[in-house]
C-alpha positions as MATLAB code, in Angstrom:
seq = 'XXXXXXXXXXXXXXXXXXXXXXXXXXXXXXXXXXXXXXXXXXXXXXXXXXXXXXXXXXXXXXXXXXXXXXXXXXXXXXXXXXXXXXXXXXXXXXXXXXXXXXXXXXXXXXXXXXXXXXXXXXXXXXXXXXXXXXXXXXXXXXXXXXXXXXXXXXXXXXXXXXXXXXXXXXXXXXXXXXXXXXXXXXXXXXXXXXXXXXXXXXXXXXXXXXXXXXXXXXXXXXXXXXXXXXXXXXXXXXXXXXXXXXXXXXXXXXXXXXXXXXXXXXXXXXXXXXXXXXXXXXXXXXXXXXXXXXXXXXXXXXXXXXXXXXXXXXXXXXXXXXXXXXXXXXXXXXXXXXXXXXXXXXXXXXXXXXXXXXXXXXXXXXXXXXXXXXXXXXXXXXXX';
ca = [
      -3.612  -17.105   16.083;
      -0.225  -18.313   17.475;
       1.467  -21.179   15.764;
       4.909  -22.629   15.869;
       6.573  -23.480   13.037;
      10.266  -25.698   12.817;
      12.656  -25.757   10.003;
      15.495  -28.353    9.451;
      17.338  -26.528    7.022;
      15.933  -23.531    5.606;
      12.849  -21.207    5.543;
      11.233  -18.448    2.674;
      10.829  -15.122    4.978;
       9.205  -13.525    2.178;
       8.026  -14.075   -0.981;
       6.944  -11.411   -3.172;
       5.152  -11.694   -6.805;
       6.938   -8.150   -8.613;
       4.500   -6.912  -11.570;
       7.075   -5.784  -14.056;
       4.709   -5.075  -16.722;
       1.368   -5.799  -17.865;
      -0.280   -6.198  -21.486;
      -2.949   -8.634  -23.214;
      -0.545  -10.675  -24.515;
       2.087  -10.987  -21.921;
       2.439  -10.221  -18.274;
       6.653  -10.022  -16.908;
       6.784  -10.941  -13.402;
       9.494  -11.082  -10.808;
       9.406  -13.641   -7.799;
      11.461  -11.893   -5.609;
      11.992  -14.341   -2.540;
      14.343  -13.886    0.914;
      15.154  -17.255    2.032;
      16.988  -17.997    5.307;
      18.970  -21.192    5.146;
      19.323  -21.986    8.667;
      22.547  -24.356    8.395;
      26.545  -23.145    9.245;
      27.140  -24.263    5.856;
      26.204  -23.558    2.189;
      23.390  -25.560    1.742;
      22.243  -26.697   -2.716;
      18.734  -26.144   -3.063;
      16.457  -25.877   -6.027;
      13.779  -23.270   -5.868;
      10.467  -23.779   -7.913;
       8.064  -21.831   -8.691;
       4.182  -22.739  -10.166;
       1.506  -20.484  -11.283;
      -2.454  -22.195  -11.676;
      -4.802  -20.220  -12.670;
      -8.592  -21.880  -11.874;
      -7.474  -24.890  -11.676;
      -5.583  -25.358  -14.743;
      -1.637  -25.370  -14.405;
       0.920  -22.582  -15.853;
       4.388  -24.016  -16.841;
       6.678  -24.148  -13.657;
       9.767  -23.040  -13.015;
      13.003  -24.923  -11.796;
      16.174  -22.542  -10.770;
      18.784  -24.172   -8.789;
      20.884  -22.037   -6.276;
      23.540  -21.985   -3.525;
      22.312  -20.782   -0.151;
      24.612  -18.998    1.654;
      24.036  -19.439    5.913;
      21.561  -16.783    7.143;
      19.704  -14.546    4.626;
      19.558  -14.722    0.721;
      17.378  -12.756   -1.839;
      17.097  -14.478   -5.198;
      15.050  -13.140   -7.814;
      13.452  -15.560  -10.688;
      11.487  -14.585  -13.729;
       8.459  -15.650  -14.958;
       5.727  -14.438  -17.605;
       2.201  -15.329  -18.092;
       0.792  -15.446  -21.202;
      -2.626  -13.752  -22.532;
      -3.294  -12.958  -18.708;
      -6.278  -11.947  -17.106;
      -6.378   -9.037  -15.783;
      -8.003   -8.518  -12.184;
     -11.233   -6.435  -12.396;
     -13.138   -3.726   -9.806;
     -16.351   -4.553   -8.502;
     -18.898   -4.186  -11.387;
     -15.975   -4.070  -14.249;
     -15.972   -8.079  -14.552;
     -14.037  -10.755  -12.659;
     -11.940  -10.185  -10.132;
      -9.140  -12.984  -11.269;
      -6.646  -14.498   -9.171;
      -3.704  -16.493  -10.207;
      -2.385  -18.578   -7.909;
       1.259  -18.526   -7.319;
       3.720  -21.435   -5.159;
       7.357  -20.987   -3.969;
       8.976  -23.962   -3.179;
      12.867  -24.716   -1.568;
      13.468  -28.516   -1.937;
      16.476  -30.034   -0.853;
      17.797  -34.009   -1.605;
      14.583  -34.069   -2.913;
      12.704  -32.951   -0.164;
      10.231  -29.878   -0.145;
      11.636  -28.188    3.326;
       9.811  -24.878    2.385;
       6.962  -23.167    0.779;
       4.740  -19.961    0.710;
       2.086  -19.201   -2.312;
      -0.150  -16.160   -2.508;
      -3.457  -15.018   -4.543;
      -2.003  -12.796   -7.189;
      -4.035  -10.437   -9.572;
      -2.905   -9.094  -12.344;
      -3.346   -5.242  -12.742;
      -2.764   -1.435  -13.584;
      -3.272    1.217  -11.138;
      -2.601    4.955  -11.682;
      -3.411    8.188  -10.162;
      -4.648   10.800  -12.850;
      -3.980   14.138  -11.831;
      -4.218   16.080  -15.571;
      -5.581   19.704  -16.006;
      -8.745   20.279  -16.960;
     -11.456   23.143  -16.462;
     -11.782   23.255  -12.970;
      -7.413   22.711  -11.775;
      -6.604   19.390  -12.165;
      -7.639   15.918  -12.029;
      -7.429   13.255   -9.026;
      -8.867    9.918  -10.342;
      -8.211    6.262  -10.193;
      -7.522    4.896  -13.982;
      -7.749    0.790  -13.391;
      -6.168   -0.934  -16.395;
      -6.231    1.930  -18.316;
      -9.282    2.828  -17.880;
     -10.670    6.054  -15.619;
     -12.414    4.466  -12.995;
     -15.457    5.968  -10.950;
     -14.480    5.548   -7.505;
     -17.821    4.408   -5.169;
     -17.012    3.252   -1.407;
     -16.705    5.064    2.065;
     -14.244    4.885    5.139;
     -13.822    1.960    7.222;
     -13.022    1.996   10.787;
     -12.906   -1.332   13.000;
     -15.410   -3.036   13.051;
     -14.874   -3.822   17.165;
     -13.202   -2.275   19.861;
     -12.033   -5.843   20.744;
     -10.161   -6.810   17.407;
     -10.585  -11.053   17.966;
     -14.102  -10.441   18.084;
     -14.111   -9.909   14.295;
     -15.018  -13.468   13.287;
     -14.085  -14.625    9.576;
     -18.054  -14.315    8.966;
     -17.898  -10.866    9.897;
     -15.507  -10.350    7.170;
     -17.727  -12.213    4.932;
     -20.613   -9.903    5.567;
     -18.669   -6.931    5.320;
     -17.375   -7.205    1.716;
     -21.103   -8.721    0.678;
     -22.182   -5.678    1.964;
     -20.064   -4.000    0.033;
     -20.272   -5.419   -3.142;
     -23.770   -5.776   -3.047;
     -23.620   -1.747   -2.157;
     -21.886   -1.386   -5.788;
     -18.695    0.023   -3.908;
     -15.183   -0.237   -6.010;
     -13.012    0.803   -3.454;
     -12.309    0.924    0.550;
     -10.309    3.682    2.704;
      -8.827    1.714    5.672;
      -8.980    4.749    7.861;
      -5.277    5.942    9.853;
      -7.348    6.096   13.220;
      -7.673    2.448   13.661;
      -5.751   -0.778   12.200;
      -3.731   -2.564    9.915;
      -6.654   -4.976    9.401;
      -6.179   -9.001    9.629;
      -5.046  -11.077    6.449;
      -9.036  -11.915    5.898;
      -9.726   -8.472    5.028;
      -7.564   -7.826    2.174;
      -8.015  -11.582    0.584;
     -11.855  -10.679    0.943;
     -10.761   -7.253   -1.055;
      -9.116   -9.414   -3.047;
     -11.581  -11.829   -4.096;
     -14.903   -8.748   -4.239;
     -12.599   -6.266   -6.782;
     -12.498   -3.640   -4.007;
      -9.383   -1.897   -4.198;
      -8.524   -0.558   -0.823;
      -6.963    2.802   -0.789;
      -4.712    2.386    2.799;
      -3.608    4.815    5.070;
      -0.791    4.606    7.550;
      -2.446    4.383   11.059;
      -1.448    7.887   11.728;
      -3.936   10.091   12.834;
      -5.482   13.731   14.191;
      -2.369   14.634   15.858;
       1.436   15.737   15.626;
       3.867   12.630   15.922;
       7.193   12.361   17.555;
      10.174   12.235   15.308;
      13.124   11.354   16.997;
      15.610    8.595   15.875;
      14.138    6.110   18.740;
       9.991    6.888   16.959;
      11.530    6.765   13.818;
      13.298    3.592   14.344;
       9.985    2.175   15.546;
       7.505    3.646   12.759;
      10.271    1.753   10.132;
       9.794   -1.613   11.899;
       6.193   -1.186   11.516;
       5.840   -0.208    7.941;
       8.053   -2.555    6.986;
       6.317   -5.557    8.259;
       2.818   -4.256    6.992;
       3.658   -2.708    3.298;
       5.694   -6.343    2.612;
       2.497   -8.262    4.472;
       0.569   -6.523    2.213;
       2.323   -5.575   -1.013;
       0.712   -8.747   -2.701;
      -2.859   -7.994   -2.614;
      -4.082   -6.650   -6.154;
      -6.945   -4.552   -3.920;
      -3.662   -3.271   -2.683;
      -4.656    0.500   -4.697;
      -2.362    3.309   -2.537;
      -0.716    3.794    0.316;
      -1.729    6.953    2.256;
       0.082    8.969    4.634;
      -2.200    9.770    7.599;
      -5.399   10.788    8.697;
      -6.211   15.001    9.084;
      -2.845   15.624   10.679;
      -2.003   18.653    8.631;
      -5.864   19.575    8.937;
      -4.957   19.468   12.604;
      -1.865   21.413   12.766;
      -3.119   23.978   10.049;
      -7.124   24.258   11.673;
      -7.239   22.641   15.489;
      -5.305   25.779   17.201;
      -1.960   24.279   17.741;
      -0.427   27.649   16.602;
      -2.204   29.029   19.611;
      -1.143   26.760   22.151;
       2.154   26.004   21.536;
       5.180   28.810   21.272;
       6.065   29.194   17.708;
       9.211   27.600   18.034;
       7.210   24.140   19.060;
       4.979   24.589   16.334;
       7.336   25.120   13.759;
       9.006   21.695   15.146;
       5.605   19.790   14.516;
       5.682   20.427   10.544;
       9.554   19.584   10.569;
       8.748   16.610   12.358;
       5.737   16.072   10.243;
       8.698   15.951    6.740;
      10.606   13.768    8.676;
       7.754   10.834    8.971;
       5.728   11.510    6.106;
       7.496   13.002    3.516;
      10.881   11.302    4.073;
      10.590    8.054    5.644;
       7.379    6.227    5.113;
       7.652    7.837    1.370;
      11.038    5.667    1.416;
       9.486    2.546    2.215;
       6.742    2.650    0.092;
       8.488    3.338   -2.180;
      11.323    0.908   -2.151;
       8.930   -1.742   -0.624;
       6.225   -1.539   -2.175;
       6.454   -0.164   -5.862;
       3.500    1.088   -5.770;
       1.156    3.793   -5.351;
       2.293    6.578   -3.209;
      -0.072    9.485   -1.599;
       2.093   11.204    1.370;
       0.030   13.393    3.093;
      -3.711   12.406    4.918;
      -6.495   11.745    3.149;
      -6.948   15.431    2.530;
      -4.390   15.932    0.258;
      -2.076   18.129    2.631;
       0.325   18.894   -0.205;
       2.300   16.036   -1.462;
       2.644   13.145   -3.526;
       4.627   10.751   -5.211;
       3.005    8.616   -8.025;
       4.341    5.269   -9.102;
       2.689    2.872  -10.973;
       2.556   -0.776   -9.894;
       4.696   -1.812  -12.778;
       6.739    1.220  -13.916;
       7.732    4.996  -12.235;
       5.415    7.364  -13.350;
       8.038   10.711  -11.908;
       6.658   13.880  -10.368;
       3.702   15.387  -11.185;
       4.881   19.253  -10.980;
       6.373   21.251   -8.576;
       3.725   23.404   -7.548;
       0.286   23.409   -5.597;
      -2.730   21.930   -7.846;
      -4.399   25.738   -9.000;
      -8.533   26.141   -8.574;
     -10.191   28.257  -10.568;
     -12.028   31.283   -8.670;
     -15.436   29.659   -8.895;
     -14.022   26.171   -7.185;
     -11.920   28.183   -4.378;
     -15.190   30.656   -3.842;
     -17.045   27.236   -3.483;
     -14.411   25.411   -1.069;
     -14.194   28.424    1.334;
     -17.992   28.299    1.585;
     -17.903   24.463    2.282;
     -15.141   24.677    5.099;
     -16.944   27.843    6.873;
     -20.287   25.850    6.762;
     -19.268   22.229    7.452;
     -15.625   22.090    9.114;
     -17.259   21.775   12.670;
     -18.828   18.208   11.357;
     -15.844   17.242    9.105;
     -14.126   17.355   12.244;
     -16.123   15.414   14.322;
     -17.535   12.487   11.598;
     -15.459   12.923    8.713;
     -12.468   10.300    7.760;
     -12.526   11.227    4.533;
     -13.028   13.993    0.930;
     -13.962   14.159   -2.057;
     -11.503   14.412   -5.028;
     -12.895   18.119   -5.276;
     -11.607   19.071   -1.857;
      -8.133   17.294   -1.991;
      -7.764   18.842   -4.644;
      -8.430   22.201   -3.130;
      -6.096   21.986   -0.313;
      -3.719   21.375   -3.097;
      -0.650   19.132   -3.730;
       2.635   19.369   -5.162;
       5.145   17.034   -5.756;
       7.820   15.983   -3.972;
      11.426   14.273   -5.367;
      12.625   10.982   -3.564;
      14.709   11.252   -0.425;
      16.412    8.708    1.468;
      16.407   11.498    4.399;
      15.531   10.618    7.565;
      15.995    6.866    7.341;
      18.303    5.191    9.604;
      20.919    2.832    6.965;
      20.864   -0.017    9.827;
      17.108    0.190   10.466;
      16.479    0.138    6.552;
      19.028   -2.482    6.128;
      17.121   -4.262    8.360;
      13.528   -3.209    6.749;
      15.238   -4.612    3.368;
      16.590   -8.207    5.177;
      20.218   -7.411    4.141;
];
């Protein structure tokens, strides 16, 4: 829907509900909000902030603050006391607080924004063990089974998906005993309805960029393009608690390694597509994620092409290594049987892999880089 909305003297652009750290005694948050005041002048404003949670009414929040004209980010903090923490699908209750922003002025609310808010721990485990090493989800500290499939759109025609659609969807999928979602990088960043839905069910929704099956440009004009994109969708969506990871792509590097784009391009263009390939992946939608986002980090496609950044919702977690995830001899003998015998239908049906075979195109860590990104277009990402 379209709607038109006026403001008299200032608006909240964003409002985002930072998890600084999490325990059963006390959660730390951050309400980070960018409010545009609207006015030539300085304009005195209070900004106050309530938390409910089923019904029943946290202690608010009163900050008063000068609003420069155009854009200011103010940060307030609040804490919640013996939270509850936001469960998976068959782990207990997924619990939502409820969190309001408001800007009143002389009295007067002129702006607000709230969102559903759950309270959680997500990590990637990748530990060695027997077979390499690890790749699980551990959910509030505890390793977590992962049981869902791939999810494409649901029509060709995207306003045909009604809001029962979305209903039946995650019944469907909680009644299925999934825990978790891929939003596939062939199709869409899906509607609002989807994720509050995610929300609401305990599926966590493991996200990929909508990159997919092919090499991308990279030059400053794409780039400048794919920022303005991310931007708007990891800070649209950065809220959600289903909100698990942030993938880079779908089977590019599958495509560039496997799909005979060494044979039909001159060396020199091929070479080009994996530089290009840093320069989106690796470099600038790592960035933004990263700086956007907090969160959890995979870089590649859903494969596991060879890199990854972990970072916990509420605190860095670092590098995991600098070197390719190892397999013993009995897993590798395995994994070259599996791609001889079933890469023709991977590449045709499959969106997606088991742990076991991300693993086993193996993936190494990668160090933060600001590389890549344009300082005006991530100025702009940013609102400063």
């Amino acid at each position: 829907p379209v709607t038109i909305r006026y403001y008299d003297a200032a608006s909240i652009s964003d409002y985002h509900v930072k998890q600084l750290s999490l325990t059963d005694q006390l959660a730390k948050l951050s309400n980070e909000l960018e409010i545009n005041n609207i006015l030539p002048q300085a304009l005195q404003a209070e900004v106050r902030i309530n938390t409910s949670f089923e019904g029943n009414t946290e202690k608010g929040i009163s900050q008063t603050i000068t609003l420069q004209p155009g854009i200011n980010h103010i940060s307030i903090p609040s804490e919640v006391l013996s939270p509850v923490r936001w469960m998976p699908n068959g782990w207990g209750k997924p619990a939502l607080y409820d969190f309001s922003a408001q800007i009143i002025v002389e009295d007067k609310v002129v702006a607000q924004q709230s969102h559903r808010i759950g309270l959680r721990t997500v990590r990637l485990v990748n530990e060695k063990d027997q077979d390499g090493e690890s790749f699980y989800f551990e959910v509030n500290g505890v390793p977590m089974f992962a049981k869902g499939a791939n999810y494409i759109p649901q029509d060709a025609l995207l306003t045909n998906v009604t809001t029962e659609r979305y209903q039946t969807l995650f019944r469907d999928i909680r009644e299925a005993n999934m825990n978790v979602i891929r939003v596939w990088g062939g199709g869409t960043y899906e509607d609002d309805r989807f994720y509050d839905l995610a929300d609401e069910s305990g599926i966590l929704v493991w996200q990929d960029f909508m990159f997919a099956c092919t090499p991308y440009p990279s030059d400053p004009t794409f780039l400048k393009r794919v920022e303005a994109e991310a931007c708007y969708n990891i800070r649209r969506l950065r809220n959600h608690a289903s909100l698990a990871m942030w993938c880079g792509n779908n089977e590019i590097l599958e495509a560039l390694k496997y799909w005979g784009f060494d044979k039909n391009f001159p060396p020199e263009i091929y070479q080009e597509m994996f530089r290009g390939y840093d320069k989106l992946f690796h470099q600038l939608l790592h960035q933004l994620a990263l700086i956007l986002c907090f969160c959890l980090i995979h870089l590649g496609n859903q494969l596991g092409d060879g890199r990854i950044q972990i970072i916990n919702q509420i605190s860095a977690l670092g590098r995991i290594g600098d070197r390719a995830f190892p397999l013993s001899a009995a897993r590798q003998q395995e994994y070259n049987r599996h791609q001889r015998q079933y890469q023709p239908f991977h590449r045709m049906y499959s969106h997606g892999m088991s742990a076991h075979d991300m693993s086993a195109h193996g993936i190494s860590a990668h160090s933060m880089s600001a590389r890549g990104i344009s300082a005006h277009g991530f100025a702009s990402c940013l609102g400063t």
